[in-house]
C-alpha positions in Angstrom: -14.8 -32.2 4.0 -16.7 -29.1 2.8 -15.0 -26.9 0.1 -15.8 -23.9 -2.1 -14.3 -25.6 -5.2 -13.4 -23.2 -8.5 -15.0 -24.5 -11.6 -13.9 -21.9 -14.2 -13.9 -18.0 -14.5 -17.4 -16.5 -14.8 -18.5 -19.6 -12.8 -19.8 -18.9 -8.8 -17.7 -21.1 -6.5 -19.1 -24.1 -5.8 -19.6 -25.5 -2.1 -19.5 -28.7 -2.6 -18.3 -32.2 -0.2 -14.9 -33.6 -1.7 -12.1 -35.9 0.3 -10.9 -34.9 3.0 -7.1 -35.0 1.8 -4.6 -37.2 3.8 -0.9 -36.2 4.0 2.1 -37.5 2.6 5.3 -37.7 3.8 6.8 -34.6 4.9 3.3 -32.9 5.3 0.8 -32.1 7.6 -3.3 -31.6 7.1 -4.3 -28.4 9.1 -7.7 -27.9 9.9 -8.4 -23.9 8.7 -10.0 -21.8 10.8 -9.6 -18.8 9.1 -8.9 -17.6 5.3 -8.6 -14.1 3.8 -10.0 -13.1 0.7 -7.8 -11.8 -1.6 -7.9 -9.8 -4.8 -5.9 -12.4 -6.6 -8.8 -14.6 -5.9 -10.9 -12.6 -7.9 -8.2 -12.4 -11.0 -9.1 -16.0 -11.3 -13.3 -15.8 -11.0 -13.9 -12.6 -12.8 -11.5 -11.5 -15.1 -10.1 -14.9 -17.2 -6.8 -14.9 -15.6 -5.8 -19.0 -15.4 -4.9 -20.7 -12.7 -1.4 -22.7 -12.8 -3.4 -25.9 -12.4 -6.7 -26.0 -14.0 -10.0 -26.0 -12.3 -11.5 -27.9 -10.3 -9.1 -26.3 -7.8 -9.9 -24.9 -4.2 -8.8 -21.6 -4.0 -7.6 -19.3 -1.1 -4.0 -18.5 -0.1 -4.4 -16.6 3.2 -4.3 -19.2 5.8 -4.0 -20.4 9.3 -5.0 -22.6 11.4 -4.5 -26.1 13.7 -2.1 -28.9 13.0 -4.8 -32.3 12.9 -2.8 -34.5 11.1 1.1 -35.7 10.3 2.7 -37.5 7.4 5.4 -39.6 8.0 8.7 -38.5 9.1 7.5 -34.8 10.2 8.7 -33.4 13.4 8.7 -30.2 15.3 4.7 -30.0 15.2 2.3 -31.9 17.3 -1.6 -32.4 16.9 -3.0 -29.4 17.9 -0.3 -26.7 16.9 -1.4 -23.2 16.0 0.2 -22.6 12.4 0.2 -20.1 9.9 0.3 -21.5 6.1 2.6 -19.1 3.9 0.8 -18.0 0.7 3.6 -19.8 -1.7 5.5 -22.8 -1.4 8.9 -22.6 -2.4 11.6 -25.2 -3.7 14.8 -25.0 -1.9 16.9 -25.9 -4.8 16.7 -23.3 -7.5 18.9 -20.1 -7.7 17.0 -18.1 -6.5 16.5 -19.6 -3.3 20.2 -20.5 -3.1 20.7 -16.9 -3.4 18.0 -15.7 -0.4 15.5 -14.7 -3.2 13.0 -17.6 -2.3 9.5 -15.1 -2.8 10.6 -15.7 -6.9 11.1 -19.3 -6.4 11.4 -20.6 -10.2 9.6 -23.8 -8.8 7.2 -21.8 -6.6 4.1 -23.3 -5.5 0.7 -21.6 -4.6 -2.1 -22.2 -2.5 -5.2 -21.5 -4.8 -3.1 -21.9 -8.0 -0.8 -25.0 -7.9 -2.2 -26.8 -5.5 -5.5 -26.7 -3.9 -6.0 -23.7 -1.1 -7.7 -23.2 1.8 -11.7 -22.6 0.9 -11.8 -25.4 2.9 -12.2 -27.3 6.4 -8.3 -29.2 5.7 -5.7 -27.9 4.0 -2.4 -30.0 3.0 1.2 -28.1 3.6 4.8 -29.3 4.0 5.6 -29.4 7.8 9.0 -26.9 6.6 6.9 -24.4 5.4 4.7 -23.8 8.3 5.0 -21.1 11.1 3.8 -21.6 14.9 1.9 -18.5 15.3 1.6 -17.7 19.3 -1.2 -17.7 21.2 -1.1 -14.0 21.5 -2.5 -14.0 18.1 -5.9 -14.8 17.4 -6.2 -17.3 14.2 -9.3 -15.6 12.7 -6.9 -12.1 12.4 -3.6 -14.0 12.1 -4.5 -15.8 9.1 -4.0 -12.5 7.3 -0.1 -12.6 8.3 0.3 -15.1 5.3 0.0 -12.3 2.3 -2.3 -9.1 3.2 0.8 -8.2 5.9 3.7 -10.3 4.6 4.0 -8.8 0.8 3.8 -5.2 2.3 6.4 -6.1 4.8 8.9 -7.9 2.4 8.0 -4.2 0.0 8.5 -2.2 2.4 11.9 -3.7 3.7 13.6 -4.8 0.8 11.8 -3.3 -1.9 11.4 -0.2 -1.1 13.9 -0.1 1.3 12.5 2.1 3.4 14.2 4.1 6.4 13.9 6.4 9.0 13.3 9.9 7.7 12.4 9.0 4.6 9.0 10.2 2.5 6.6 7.5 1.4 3.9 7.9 -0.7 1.4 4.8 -1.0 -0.9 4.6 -3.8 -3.9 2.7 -2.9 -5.3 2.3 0.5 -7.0 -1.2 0.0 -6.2 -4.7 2.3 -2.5 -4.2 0.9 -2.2 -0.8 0.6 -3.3 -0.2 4.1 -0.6 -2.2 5.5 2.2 -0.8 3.5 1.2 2.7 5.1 1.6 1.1 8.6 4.6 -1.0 7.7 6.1 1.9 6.2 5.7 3.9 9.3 6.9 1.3 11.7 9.9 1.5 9.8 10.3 5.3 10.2 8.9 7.0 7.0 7.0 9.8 7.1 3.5 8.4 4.5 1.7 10.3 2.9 -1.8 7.8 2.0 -3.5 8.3 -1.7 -6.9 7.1 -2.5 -10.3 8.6 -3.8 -11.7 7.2 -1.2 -12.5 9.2 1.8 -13.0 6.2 4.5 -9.9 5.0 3.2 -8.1 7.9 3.7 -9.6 8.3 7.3 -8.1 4.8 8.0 -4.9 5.4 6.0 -4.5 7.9 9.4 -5.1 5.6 12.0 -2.7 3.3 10.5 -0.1 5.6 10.4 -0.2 8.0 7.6 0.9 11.6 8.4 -1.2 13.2 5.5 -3.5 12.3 3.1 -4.6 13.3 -0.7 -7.8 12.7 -3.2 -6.9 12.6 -6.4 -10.5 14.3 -6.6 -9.0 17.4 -5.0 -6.6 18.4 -7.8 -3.7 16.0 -9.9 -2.0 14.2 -7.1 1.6 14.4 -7.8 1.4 18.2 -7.3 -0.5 17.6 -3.8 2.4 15.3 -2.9 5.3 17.8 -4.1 3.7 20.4 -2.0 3.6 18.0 1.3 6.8 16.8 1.3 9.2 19.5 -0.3 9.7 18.3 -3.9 8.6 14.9 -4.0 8.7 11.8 -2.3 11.7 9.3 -1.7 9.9 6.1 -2.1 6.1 5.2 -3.6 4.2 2.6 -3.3 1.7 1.1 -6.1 -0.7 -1.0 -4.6 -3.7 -1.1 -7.2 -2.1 -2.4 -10.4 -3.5 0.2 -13.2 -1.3 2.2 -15.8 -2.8 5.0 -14.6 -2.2 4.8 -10.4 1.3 3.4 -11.7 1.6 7.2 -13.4 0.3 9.0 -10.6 2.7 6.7 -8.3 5.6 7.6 -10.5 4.3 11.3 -10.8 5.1 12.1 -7.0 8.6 11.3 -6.9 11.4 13.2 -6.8 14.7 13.0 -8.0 16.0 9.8 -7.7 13.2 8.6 -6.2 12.3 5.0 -6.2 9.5 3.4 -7.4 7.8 0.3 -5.8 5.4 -2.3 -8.0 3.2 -4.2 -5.5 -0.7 -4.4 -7.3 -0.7 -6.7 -10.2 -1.4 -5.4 -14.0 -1.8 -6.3 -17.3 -1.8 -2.8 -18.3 1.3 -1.2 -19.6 2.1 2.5 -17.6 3.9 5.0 -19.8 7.5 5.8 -18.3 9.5 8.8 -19.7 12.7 6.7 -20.0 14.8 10.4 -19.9 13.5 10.9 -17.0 14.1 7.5 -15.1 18.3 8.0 -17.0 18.6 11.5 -16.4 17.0 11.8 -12.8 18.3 8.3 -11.7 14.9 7.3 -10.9 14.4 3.4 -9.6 11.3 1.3 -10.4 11.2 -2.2 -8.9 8.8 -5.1 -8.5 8.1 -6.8 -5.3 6.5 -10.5 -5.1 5.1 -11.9 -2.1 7.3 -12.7 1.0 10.5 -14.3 1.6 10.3 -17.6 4.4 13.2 -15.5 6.4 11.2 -12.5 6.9 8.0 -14.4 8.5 9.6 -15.0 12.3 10.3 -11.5 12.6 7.1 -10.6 11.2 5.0 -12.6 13.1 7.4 -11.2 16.3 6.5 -7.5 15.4 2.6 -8.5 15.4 3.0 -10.1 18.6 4.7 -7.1 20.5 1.7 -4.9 19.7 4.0 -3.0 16.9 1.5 -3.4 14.1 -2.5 -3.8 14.0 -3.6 -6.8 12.9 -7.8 -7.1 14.4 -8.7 -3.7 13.0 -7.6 -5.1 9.8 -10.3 -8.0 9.5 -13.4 -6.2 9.1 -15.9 -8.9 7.7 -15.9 -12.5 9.5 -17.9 -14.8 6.9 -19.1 -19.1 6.8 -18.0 -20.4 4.1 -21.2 -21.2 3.0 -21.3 -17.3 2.6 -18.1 -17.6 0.7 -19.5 -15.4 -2.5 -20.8 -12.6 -0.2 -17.3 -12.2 1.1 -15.6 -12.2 -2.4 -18.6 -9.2 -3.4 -17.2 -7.5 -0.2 -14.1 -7.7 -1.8 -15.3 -7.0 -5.4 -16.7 -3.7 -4.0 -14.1 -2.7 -1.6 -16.3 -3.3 1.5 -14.2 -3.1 4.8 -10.3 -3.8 4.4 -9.8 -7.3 4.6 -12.5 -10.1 4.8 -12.0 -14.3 6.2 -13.6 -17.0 5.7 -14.0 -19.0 8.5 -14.2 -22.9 7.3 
C-alpha cells in the first residue's frame, strides 16, 4: 500500500510503498478515505516533539473510512461498513477507564504516535473501537468527527461544562477553536470568538459566535469585560501559548473557569491570589471519551452542527506536504487527505 511514512523531525514525509497490514484478532483493516491534518502532526515534523514509538511511523489520527478486512473473532461489522476511527485507543482496564475517564487512558494508544496512523490507503483498528458513521455523513467531512469535533465537544461538555446562559469566551479560532465556538453555542452559551485574524473572526460568526474581538484593537480582556458585563463564565484556550493562556485567563470573571485545550510547553503566569481569592477554576481537557462519540456523531447527523464548511482543503496524498503547509500557515480551517 501507499503511505506517507515519518522518518524523523525536520525530515519531509516520505511517500513511499510498505505492506499493506493484515489484521489480527479482534481487528479490522479499513481502507481510508479521508484523513485530517492536524496540528499535533506538525509537533512531531517541525518542532522535535517525539513520537511514543519511534520513526519510521505513519502518522495521522483523523480518520474514517470502509471496513475491507476482519480479524478473527470480530462481529458487528461487515466488509463494506462506513466507520469512523477514534483518534486514541484506549485500554478498558486501568482506573481511569473503570471510572468513565477513558480520554486519559493510562495505557492509551494513538494513531500517529503508538501505532502507525492513517497517511495511508489501510489502516489497522480494533473492531470495539470503531463507530458506524451513517450514510448521511459524507466520509471525506466525517473523518474530522475523530478529534477536530470530538475534543471540542468532550471541552465543551465536561470541561467546561458549559450551559445555557452562560458567557464563553474562546481563544483561538483555528480547526479546534472553530468548533468549540459552535459546540459552545449548541449548548446554549452566548461566545464571544478571539483571534487576530479577521477571516477567522468572520467565520467565528457563522459558526455561532455572538461577538467577536482583535487583540489588535486594544488588550482583549477589557474588550471582553465590556461585552459581557464583567467577564466571562467560561474560556476556552485553543492555541497553547503562555501568552493566549493569559489573555484566556484575563477575561474571566469571578469564579470563572478556565478551560486548557491547545497544547504547550510554555509555562503561563497565574496570580495564584487571584485563582484562591476569586475561586477561579483552570482545567485541562484531552481528547474525547468513547461514550460521548454516538451522541456526537447523532448531533452531526440531525443537521445540529456544520461539519462540510469545516473541510476547506481536499488533498492526494501524494500532496500530503502541501496540506501540512496549509496547516503550518493557517490556510482554510481544516484540511484531509484523501488516501
Amino acid at each position: 500500500m501507499r503511505a506517507a511514512v515519518f522518518h524523523g523531525s525536520g525530515r519531509p514525509l516520505e511517500l513511499a510503498e510498505v505492506p499493506t497490514p493484515a489484521p489480527g484478532p479482534g481487528e479490522v483493516r479499513v481502507r481510508v478515505a479521508a484523513c485530517g491534518v492536524c496540528h499535533t502532526d506538525l509537533h512531531y515534523i517541525d518542532h522535535g516533539t517525539p513520537t511514543f514509538r519511534p520513526p519510521p511511523l505513519i502518522l495521522g489520527h483523523e480518520a474514517a473510512g470502509h471496513v475491507e478486512a476482519l480479524g478473527a473473532g470480530v462481529t458487528g461489522f461487515a466488509a463494506g461498513d462506513r466507520v469512523l476511527l477514534p483518534a486514541v485507543l484506549t485500554c478498558g482496564d486501568c482506573r481511569f477507564c473503570r471510572t468513565g475517564r477513558e480520554n486519559i487512558c493510562a495505557n492509551m494508544k494513538m494513531f500517529g504516535n503508538h501505532v502507525d496512523g492513517s497517511y495511508a490507503e489501510y489502516v489497522i483498528a480494533p473492531a470495539r473501537d470503531l463507530f458506524a458513521l451513517p450514510e448521511s455523513i459524507p466520509l471525506e467531512a466525517g473523518c474530522v468527527i475523530a478529534d477536530a469535533l470530538s475534543t471540542p465537544y468532550h471541552a465543551v461538555k465536561n470541561r467546561g461544562q458549559v450551559r445555557p446562559g452562560d458567557t464563553v469566551v474562546v481563544v483561538g479560532i483555528g480547526g479546534v477553536g472553530i468548533n468549540l465556538v459552535q459546540i459552545a453555542a449548541a449548548a446554549g452559551g452566548s461566545v464571544v470568538a478571539v483571534d487576530t485574524n479577521r477571516e477567522r473572526l468572520e467565520l467565528a460568526k457563522r459558526f455561532g459566535a455572538h461577538a467577536v474581538v482583535s487583540p489588535d484593537d486594544g488588550p482583549a480582556p477589557e474588550q471582553v469585560r465590556k461585552l459581557t458585563g464583567g467577564g466571562a463564565d467560561i474560556a476556552f484556550e485553543a492555541v497553547g501559548k503562555a501568552a493566549t493562556l493569559e489573555l484566556a485567563f484575563g477575561t474571566l470573571r469571578r469564579g470563572g473557569r478556565l478551560c486548557v485545550v491547545g497544547f504547550s510547553t510554555e509555562s503561563p503566569r497565574w496570580a495564584a491570589s487571584k485563582v484562591m481569592f476569586h475561586e477561579m477554576e483552570i482545567v485541562g481537557s484531552l481528547g474525547c471519551r468513547p461514550v460521548d462519540y454516538p451522541p456526537l456523531i447523532a448531533m452531526v447527523a440531525a443537521g445540529q452542527l456544520e461539519l462540510e464548511a469545516l473541510v476547506t482543503g481536499r488533498f492526494p496524498l501524494a500532496r500530503i506536504d502541501d496540506a501540512l503547509d496549509h496547516c503550518r500557515r493557517g490556510v482554510g480551517l481544516r484540511n484531509v487527505v484523501l488516501p
